[in-house]
C-alpha positions in Angstrom: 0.0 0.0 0.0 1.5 3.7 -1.0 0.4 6.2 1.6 0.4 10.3 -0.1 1.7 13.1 1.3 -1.0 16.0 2.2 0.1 18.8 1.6 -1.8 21.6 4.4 -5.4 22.2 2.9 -5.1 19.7 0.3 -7.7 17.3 1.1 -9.4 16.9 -2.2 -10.9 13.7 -2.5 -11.0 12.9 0.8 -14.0 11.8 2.6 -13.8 12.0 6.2 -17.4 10.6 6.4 -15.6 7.2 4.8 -12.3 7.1 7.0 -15.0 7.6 10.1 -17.3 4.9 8.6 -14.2 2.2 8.8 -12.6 3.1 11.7 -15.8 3.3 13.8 -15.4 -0.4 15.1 -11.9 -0.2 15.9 -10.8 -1.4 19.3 -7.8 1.1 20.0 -9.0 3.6 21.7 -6.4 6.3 20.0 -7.8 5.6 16.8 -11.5 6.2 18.1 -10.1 9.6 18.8 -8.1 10.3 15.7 -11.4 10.2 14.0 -13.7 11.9 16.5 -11.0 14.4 16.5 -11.1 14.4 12.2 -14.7 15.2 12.6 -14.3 17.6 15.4 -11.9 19.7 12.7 -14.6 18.7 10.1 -17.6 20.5 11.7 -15.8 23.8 12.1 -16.5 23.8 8.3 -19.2 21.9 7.8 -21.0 21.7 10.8 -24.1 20.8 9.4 -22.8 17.8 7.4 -21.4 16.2 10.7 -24.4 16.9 12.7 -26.2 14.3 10.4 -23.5 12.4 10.4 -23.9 11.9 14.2 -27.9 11.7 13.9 -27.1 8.9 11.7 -24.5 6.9 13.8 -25.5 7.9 17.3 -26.6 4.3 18.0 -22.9 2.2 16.6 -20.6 5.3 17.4 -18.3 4.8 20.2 -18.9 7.5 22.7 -15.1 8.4 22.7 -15.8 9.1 18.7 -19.0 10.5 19.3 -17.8 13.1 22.4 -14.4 14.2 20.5 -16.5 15.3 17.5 -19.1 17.5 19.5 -16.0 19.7 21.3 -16.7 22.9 18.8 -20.5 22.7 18.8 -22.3 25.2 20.4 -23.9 24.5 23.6 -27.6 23.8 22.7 -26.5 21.5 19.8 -24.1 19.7 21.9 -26.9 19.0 24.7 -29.2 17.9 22.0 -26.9 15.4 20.4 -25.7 14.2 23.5 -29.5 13.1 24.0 -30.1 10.7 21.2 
């Protein structure tokens, strides 16, 4: 397998949603929060994209996941998704 460099804001053609979707039953708990973490830097530009996202996975996400990627939503949002 040949990994790519990433160049800083070059992330064309890649799908967090995807990487999220086949890490999410990882056991290692550092990998849980890579991607919760991904997401978390997702939402501060598309919020509204990873608050379906969450809707949608709320039930299989691991809460480590699931908490890292709600750290920049505002508070009302948070409380709401923290709910489901």
């Amino acid at each position: 397998m040949k990994l790519e460099m990433c160049n800083i804001n070059d992330y064309d053609g890649i799908d967090p949603f995807i990487i999220s979707d086949r890490l999410m039953n990882d056991e290692h708990e550092l990998v849980l929060k890579g991607y919760g973490w991904m997401l978390k830097s997702v939402s501060q530009i598309d919020q509204p994209s990873v608050e379906q996202y969450l809707i949608k996975n709320h039930a299989v996400m691991p809460r480590v996941a699931y908490r890292y990627a709600l750290e920049k939503f505002d508070k009302d949002t948070r409380k709401k998704l923290m709910a489901l």
